[in-house]
C-alpha positions, -999 to +999 in steps of 0.1 A: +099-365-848+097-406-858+072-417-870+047-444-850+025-473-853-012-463-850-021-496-828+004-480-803-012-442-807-026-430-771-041-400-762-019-374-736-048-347-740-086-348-733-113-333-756-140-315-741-158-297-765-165-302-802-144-268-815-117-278-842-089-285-822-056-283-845-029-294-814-036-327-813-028-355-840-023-395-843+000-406-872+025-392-898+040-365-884+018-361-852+021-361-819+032-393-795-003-399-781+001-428-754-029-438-730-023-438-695-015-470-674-035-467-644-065-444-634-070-440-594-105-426-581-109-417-541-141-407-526-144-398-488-178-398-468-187-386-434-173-360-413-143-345-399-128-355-434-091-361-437-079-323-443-047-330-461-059-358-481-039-387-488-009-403-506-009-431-531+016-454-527+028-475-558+051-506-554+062-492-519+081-467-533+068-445-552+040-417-539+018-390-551-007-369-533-041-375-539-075-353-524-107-368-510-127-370-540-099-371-571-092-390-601-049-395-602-036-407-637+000-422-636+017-425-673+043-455-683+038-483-656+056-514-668+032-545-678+020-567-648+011-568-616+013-532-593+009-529-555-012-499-545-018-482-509-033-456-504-015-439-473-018-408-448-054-417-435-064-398-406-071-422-377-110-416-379-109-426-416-105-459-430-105-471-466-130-499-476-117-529-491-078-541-495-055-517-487-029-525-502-044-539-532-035-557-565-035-541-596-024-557-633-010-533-656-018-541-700-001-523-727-028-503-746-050-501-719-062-481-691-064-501-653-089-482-631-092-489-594-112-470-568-110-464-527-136-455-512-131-437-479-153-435-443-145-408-420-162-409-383-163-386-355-137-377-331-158-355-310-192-341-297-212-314-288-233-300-262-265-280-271-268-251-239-305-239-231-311-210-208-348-209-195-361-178-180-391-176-161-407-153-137-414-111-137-378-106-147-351-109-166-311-106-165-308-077-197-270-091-201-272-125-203-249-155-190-219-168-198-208-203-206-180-222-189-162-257-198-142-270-173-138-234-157-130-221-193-151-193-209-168-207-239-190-175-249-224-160-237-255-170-236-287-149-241-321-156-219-344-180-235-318-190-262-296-217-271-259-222-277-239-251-294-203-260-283-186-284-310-157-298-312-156-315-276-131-341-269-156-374-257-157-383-218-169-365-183-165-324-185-178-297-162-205-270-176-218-242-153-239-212-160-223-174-143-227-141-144-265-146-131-279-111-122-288-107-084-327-110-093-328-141-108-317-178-096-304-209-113-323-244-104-299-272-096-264-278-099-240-255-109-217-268-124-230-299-130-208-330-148-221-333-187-212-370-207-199-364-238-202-388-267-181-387-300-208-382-332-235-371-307-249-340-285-253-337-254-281-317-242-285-294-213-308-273-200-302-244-172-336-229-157-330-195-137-360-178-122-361-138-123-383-114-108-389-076-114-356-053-099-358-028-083-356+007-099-323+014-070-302-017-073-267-020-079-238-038-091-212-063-074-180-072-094-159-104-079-125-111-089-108-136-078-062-137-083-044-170-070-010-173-066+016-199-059+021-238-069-005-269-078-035-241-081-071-258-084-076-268-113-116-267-118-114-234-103-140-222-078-175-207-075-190-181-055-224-179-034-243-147-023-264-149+006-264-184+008-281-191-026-273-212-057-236-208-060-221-191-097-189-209-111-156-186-113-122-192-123-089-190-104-077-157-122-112-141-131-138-114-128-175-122-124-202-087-129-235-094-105-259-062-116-299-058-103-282-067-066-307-048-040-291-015-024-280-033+010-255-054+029-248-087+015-228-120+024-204-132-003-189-168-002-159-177-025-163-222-025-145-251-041-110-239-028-086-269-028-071-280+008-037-268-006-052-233-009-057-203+014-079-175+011-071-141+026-090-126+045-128-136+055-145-159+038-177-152+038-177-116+041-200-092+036-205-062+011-223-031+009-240-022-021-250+008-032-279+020-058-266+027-086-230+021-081-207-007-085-189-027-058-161-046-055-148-078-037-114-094-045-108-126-028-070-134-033-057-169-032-025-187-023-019-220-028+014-246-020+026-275-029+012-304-011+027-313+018+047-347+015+030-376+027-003-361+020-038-385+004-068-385-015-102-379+003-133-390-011-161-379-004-197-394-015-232-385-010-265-406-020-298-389-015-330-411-009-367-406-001-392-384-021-380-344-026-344-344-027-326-311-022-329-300-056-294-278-055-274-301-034-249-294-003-213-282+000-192-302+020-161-283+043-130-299+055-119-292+088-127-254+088-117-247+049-135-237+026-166-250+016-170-273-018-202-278-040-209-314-043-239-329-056-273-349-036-260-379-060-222-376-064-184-379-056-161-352-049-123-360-045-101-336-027-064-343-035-032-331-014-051-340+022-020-339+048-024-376+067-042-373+096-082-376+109-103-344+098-134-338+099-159-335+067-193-323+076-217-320+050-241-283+050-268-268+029-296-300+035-328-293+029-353-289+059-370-325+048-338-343+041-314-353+071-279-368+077-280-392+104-238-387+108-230-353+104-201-346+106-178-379+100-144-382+106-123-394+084-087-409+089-067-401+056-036-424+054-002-414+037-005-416+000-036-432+005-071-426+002-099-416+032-136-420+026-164-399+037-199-410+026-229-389+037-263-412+037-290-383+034-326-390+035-356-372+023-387-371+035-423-357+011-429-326+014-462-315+026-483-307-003-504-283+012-479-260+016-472-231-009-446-203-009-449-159-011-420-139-025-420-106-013-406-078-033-405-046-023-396-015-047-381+021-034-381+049-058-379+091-052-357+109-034-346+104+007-356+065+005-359+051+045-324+044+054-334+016+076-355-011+056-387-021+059-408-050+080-436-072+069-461-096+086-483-123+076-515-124+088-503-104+113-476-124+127-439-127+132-424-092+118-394-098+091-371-075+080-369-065+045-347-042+021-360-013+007-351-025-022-352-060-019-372-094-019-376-121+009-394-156-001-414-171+033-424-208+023-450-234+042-477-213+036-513-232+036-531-230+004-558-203+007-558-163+009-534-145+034-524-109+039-494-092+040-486-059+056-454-034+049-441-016+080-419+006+089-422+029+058-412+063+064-439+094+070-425+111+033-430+072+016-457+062+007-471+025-003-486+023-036-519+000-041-533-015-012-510-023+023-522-044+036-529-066+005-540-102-001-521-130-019-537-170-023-512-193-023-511-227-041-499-256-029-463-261-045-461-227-062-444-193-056-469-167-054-452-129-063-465-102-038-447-068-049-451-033-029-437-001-044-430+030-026-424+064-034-406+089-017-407+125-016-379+144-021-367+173+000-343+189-020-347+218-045-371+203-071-358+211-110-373+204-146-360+173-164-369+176-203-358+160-230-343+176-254-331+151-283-331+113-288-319+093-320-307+057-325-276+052-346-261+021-356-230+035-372-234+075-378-262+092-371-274+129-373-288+151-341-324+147-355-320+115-364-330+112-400-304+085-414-320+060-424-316+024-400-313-010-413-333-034-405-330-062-382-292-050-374-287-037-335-285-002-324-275+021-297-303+046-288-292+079-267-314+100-250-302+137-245-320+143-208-317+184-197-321+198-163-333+231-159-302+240-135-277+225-112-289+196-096-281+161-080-306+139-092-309+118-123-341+098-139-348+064-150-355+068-186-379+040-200-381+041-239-411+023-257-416+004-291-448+003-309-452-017-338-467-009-368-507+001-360-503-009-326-521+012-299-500+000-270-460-004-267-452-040-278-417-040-262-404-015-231-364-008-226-357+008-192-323+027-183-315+030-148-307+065-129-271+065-127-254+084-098-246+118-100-268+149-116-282+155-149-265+178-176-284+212-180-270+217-222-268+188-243-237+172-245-231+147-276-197+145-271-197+125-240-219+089-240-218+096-198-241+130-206-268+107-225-287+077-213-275+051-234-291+013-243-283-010-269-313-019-288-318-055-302-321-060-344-353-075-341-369-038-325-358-024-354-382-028-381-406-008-406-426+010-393-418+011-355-421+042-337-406+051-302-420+072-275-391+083-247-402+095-212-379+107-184-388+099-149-418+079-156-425+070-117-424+107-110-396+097-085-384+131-087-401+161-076-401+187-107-414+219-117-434+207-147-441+167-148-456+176-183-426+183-207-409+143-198-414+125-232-404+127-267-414+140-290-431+162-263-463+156-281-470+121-266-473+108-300-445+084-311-421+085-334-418+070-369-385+054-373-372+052-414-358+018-417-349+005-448-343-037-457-307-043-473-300-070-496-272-095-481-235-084-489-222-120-508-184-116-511-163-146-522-125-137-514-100-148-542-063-160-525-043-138-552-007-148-562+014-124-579+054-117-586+074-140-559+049-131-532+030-162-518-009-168-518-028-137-507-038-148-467-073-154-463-094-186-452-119-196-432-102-190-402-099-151-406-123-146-433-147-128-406-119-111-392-115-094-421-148-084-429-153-071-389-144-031-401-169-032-425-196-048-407-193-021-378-194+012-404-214+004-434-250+002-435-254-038-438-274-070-423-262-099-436-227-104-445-221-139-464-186-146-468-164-177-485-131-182-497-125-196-533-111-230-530-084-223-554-055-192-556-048-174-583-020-168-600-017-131-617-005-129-650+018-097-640+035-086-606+020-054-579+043-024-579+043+003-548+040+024-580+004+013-588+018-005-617-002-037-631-029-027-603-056-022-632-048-054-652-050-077-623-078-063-610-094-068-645-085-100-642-108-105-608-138-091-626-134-119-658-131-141-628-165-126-613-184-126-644-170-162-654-180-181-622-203-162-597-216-126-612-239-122-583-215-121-553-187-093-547-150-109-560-120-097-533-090-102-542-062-108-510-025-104-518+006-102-500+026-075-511+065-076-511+066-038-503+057-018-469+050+016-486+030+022-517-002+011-535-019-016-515-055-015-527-077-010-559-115-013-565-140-003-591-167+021-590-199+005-593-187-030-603-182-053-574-147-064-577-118-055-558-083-063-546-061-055-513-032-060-493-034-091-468-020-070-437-034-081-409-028-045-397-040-029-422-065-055-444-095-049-428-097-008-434-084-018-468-116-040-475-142-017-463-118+012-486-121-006-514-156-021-511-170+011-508-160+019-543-178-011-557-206+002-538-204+036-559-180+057-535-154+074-549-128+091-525-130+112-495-102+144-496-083+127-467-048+118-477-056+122-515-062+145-542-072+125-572-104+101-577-130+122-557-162+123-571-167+146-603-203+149-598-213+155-563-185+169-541-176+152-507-194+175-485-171+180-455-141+196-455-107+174-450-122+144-455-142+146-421-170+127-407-190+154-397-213+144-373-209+123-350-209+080-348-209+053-325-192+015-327-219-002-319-196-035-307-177-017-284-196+013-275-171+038-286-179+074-297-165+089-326-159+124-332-168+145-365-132+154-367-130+121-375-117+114-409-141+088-434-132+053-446-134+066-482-099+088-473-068+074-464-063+089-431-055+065-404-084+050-379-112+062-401-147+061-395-177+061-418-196+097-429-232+101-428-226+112-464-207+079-473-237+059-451-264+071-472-251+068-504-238+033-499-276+023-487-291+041-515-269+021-542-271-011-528-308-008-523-312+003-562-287-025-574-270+001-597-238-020-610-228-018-643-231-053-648-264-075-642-262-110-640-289-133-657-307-156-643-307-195-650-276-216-653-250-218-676-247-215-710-219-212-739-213-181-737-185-155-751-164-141-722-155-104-740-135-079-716-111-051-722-103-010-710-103+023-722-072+045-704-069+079-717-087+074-744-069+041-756-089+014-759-080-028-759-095-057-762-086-087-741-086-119-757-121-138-760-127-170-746-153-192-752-168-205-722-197-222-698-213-194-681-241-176-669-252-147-687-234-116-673-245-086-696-245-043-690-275-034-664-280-005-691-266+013-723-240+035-726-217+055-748-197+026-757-205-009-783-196-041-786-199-062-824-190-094-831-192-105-867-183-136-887-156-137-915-181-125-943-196-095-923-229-110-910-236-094-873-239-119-844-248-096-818-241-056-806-242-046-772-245-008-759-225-005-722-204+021-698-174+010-688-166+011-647-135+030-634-110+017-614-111+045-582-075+037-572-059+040-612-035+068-618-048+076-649-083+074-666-091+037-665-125+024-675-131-015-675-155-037-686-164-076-688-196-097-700-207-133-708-228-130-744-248-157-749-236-176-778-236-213-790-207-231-802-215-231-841-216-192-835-186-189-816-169-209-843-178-184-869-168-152-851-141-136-874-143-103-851-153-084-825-151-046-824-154-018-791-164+016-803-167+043-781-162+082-780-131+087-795-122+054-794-119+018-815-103-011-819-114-043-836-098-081-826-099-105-856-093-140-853-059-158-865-070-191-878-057-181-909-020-171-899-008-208-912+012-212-885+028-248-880+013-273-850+041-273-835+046-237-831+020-231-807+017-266-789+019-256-753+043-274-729+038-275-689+063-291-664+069-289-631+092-267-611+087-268-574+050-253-562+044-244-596+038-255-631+058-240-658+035-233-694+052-222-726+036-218-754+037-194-791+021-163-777+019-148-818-009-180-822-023-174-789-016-145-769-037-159-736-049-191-722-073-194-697-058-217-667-087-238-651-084-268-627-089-297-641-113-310-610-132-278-601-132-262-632-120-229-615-100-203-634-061-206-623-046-177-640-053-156-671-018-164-690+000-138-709+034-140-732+043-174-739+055-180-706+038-185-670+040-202-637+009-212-623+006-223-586-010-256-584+001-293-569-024-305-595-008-331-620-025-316-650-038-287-662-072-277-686-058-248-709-086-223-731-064-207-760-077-179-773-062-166-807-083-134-797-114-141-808-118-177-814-105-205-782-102-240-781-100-262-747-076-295-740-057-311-710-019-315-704-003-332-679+023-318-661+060-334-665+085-336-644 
């Protein structure tokens, strides 16, 4: 190498710490150190940030990539002035200042310029409130729609949040309303939507009390043919507030009263023809389902057809709060609202007639209908003037429920009268609401009830109405049965949330939603079946604080329990927030006495009246940060944001957990040795993820994800009691994979399914075959599974968690018994020490020293850890237990702490020794090998994706990889030559000579 001037010496390599550094040099015989031309700094604020970053332009020509908040060096401009852009904005982003800009390049210094980028909105939101009032409630919820697309449910009395909503005039409606309950106003209704901002809107739906023999109406709707409508349709039943639907959909109605209703598909485009009636009426049944299928065709539009608008304006005080549907001709009726514009597209020219229905008894049309003349490719206009008059305020409303329960109900309805006047008809199961009612006390009288019925309270009974208000009046009536009376009894009830024993003792987590079954017995053959109403009592409380009703379904009750089948148990799925310490539950069968029994004494459980104490234990949050893994050819390991939760989905649904926090690490790792099918370099990569762990975050779970290059063979690895672990990306397989291998770290060592070796050496799986042995229940999708079932801990296919496997897991993670403990505070120099023991073999990786918090042994074991300076003198000893590695064909043990130690410590470390049964092996520094600079100068260039670092593996046998931005560990190199995937334009290497490291930055050539 020539010699050069010092006043031309510039520094290629940063120095971040004050360790002896021997690489770099300035002078005789050192290295060409030349400072860079030109620094470029970005920095990006506000939201919906560019997500591919940018480009930096130079002279027009020349570009390199550049993220959001980055500092870009460029090397060997020539002197003078430099035109800079920086390029690839996303349109909502702009840079402040010139762009381009001016830049003067000196020899012997560094130019620095900055951009500093604004990002705004491209969309908004809409916040979704549901309010429900009255006796009732619908126990399913609603669901959402967006310009007739499903956008999720809804619960009652909660909110919902739609992002990512492209700015100007959308459709939202509210469905799947229960038959008890009604929705004030439109629906749909038009919603503005601003970029940056949220819309609200609020739904109110009214509810009263079902009753105990209601049923279920499911609508589907199938259109065929050309130019179908586009905003699809919505349906109204018995005239009420109309529910949207779309043109190839199903809509569930449950709590409809046992009776004959009329059903109304609207919104059908002119160019579309439903079969059949429209309305038409439907019979429901208690306790059954119904079924109504409108089908749809619709054409092309007939040449020559136009546009007809249609306008309505409401005036006056009391406008008809749910507005009108208009009908063309005699279509189908539309929804339209008291202040709006509908336009119907496709009208054939001619004069039709638009008459506008559903005004409210104050409000009139003074032309209705209107004829409308709708030229060829023109447009025809139809506007309704409708005018309201006050409504009387002394007038109040009554609504009238009536409630049937018990056997051989009265097949013909009832009647009722007010103040004695003007008989109505009325279901037996049913409500009717009579409005214009004076303020003041009135009574109302049930007829018609059978001679075996019998009315429950007073009949007749008063009711005072308010001016303005509903007033609820509701009658029950109980019927004698005339069949053979039996005795219902309880025999068993337990609520699981992912395995659960017949007497129920595993333990429940807290907060997290169950399924509760209740094992009802008859005492012979029979053709009746209960309500069941289960109640919650909170902790002390003398009353239930919260009641859970399950309908009588049709057919008979079982007379032998029946676990296998979920249609031999009454089933309900129990919200998180029921379940909490201390709450007890008391059961009851029949609790109307609707049926006529033997014994109405034995009908609760526990038959002693008293309830019972559920165990429910509080679980820590699962934190697991999932680690994009590199390794051989393969690409980056699959994971993101995107399916991070899809992932995770198995092992939320078996394993006894709450919260499950989830991110990915921003950057991939690159392995320092390729996966084989074989199991070969398993262990030392998945060493490699614990260093990681213990290095940046030793409080959360590491996951490694990596896509393998093989179908058949080892695809997973995890430790026993140490919370790191790798697995195959798969998206068939990954997700049993994770909840495989996190079990391990989670102290579960294999079920015999599938596999001989790793099963626990001191207490012995406890079902044969790897089974399940009791029975469990997916709570998500309500699916049974059977004790032949094999656990996740084998490696049987469409596995299930055991009860044995549940416990043990909850009784680990609530006693935090890893083999590492990480300290609290933040980081600290500290000495990164990690190695393995494999029959009986032990080796020490090389040390690093590093910025980190404190990661040390959670208690002492066989095995010790010494460091000691050059002349003998102790620094610190450390008693641990190594972790095994479940998946490891032989006897693996690894282990991995941060020591506490500061700088002028770590300088004079000279060694550090593991002793151990049987084993040791002592790591000595090699400072004094004498080997030449040049001879372990590491070199990185450039070769496609990755960057290329050589270096004299005898001076250094590993360097710690890190980003130069993030500080986040790239790759653990090994052998004097890697390839590290990065798009980075230099690198921060940590050389390690064993014992002692030094840090510096290269920049990566080309």
């Amino acid at each position: 190498m020539s010699s050069v001037s010092p006043h031309r010496c510039r520094v290629r390599a940063l120095l971040l710490w004050a360790a002896p550094l021997t690489w770099l040099g300035c002078g005789g015989g050192g290295t060409d150190v030349v400072l860079p031309s030109l620094s470029v700094s970005t920095s990006t604020q506000g939201v919906e940030l560019d997500p591919d970053g940018y480009n930096l332009v130079i002279d027009n020509s020349q570009s390199q990539p550049v993220g959001l908040a980055a500092t870009l060096v460029v090397e060997r401009l020539p002197d003078g002035e430099h035109t800079l852009e920086l390029a690839g904005l996303a349109s909502n982003c702009a840079a402040e200042g010139d762009n381009p800009r001016t830049v003067t390049i000196r020899a012997g210094a560094t130019a620095n310029t900055a951009f500093a980028v604004t990002c705004g909105p491209t969309s908004g939101s809409i916040e979704i409130g549901a309010t429900v009032t009255g006796t009732g409630s619908d126990p399913d919820g609603f669901e959402i729609l967006l310009d007739n697309v499903t956008r999720g449910p809804i619960s009652p009395n909660a909110t919902a949040s739609l992002t990512g909503i492209t700015p100007g005039m959308h459709t939202l409606g509210l469905t799947g309303l229960a038959g008890n309950c009604e929705l004030a106003g439109e629906n749909p209704r038009p919603i503005a939507v601003t970029a940056g901002q949220t819309a609200p809107v609020t739904f109110s739906v009214s509810c009263v009390t079902p009753g105990p023999a209601t049923g279920t109406l499911t609508i589907s709707t199938s259109t065929s043919g050309s130019d179908q409508d586009a905003d699809g349709y919505s349906v109204s039943l018995d005239g009420g507030t109309s529910q949207p639907i779309g043109v190839n959909s199903t809509l569930t109605l449950p709590n409809l009263s046992s009776s004959s209703h009329q059903l109304e598909l609207l919104g059908v485009a002119p160019n579309c023809t439903v079969a059949g009636a429209n309305p038409r009426s439907v019979i429901v049944s208690a306790g059954q389902t119904s079924t109504v299928s409108f089908s749809v065709t619709c054409s092309a539009p007939t040449p020559g057809g136009g546009t007809l608008e249609i306008a309505t304006t409401t005036s006056g005080a009391d406008p008809d709060p749910d507005g009108y549907t208009v009908r063309l001709d005699e279509g189908t009726a539309q929804p339209i609202g008291s202040n709006a514009n509908l336009a119907l597209a496709n009208v054939s020219a001619a004069e039709h007639r638009v008459r506008l229905l559903g005004i409210a008894d104050n409000c009139t049309a003074p032309t209705n209908p209107l004829h409308v003349v709708v030229p060829s490719g023109g447009v025809g206009r139809a506007a309704f003037a409708i005018t309201c008059s006050p409504l009387a305020p002394s007038t109040g409303s009554v609504r009238i429920t009536v409630a049937t329960s018990g056997g051989d109900q009265d097949p013909d309805g009832y009647s009722f009268t007010i103040d004695g006047a003007g008989a109505q008809a009325i279901p037996i199961n049913g409500s009717r609401t009579v409005d214009g009612l004076t303020p003041g006390p009135h009574s109302i009288q049930l007829d018609g009830v059978a001679a075996n019925c019998t009315v429950g309270g007073e009949n007749p009974r008063s009711v005072t109405i308010v001016a303005d208000q509903i007033q609820p009046a509701a009658f029950s009536v109980t019927c004698a049965a005339s069949g053979p009376s039996v005795n219902l009894r309880i025999e068993r009830m337990y609520l699981t949330q992912s395995i659960q024993r017949m007497n129920g003792d595993v333990p429940l987590v807290q907060g997290r939603d169950g399924w509760l079954r209740v094992f009802v017995t008859a005492s012979g053959s029979n053709n009746v079946s209960p309500e069941v109403r289960v109640q919650f009592y909170d902790a002390g409380a003398p009353a239930p604080t919260r009641t859970l009703s399950i309908p009588a379904s049709a057919g008979s009750t079982p007379s032998t329990v029946q676990e296998g089948s979920l249609g031999s148990s009454w089933n309900v799925r129990v919200p998180g927030s029921f379940i909490q310490p201390n709450t007890r539950v008391l059961v009851v069968a029949d609790p109307t006495d609707a049926i006529a029994e033997t014994n109405e004494s034995d009908n609760t459980y526990p038959t002693s009246g008293t309830p019972q104490q559920l165990t429910v234990r509080a679980v820590p949050p699962a934190r697991i940060r999932f680690v994009s893994v590199i390794q051989g050819s393969s690409g980056p390991g699959n994971v993101s944001n995107a399916n991070k939760d899809q992932l995770t989905d198995q092992l939320r649904r078996m394993f006894p957990l709450d919260v499950v926090q989830t991110d990915v690490r921003s950057s991939a790792y690159t392995a320092s040795t390729e996966l084989q099918s074989n199991g070969v370099g398993w262990n030392q990569v998945l060493s490699e993820i614990e260093a990681l762990r213990v290095t940046e975050d030793p409080d959360r779970t590491y996951y490694g994800v990596v896509k393998l290059g093989y179908a058949f063979g080892q695809i997973g690895n995890g430790f026993i009691s140490l919370p790191s672990a790798i697995g195959t990306d798969n998206p068939a397989d990954a997700g049993r994979v994770l909840a495989h291998e996190l079990g391990h770290t989670w102290g579960r060592w294999h079920s015999p399914c599938g596999t001989s070796g790793g099963l626990d050496p001191i207490e012995p799986y406890p079902y044969s075959g790897g089974q399940i042995g009791v029975y469990g229940l997916d709570v998500v999708v309500g699916r049974l599974r059977a004790p032949a079932d094999p656990d996740i801990m084998g490696y049987c296919a469409d596995p299930w968690i055991s009860d044995h496997t549940y416990e043990r897991v909850l009784s680990f993670r609530q006693s935090g018994a890893l083999t590492t403990a990480a300290g609290s505070g933040s980081r600290q120099p500290s000495l990164l020490v990690w190695g393995h023991i494999a029959n009986g073999r032990a080796m020490l990786e090389p040390a690093f020293h590093i910025l980190a918090r404190p990661a040390l042994p959670a208690r002492p074991g066989p095995y010790a850890l010494e460091a000691a300076t050059t002349d003998g003198t102790r620094l610190f000893t450390l008693s641990f237990d190594a972790a095994p590695a479940a998946d490891s064909p032989d006897d693996t043990r690894h282990f991995a702490f941060t020591i506490p130690l500061d700088a002028a410590s770590a300088g004079r470390v000279g060694s550090v020794r593991l002793n151990g049964p049987g084993v040791q092996v002592v790591a000595t520094t090699q400072s004094a090998l004498g080997l030449p600079r040049a001879a372990s100068d590491p070199m990185v260039r450039r070769e496609g994706n990755v960057a290329r670092l050589t270096w004299n593996p005898a001076a250094h046998p590993m360097i710690m990889v890190r980003d130069p931005d993030t500080g986040e560990i790239l790759s653990f190199a090994r052998g004097g030559d890697a390839r590290i995937w990065t798009g980075k334009g230099e690198l921060d290497l940590v050389a390690s000579d064993g014992v002692r490291s030094q840090r510096l930055r290269r920049a990566i050539s080309r």
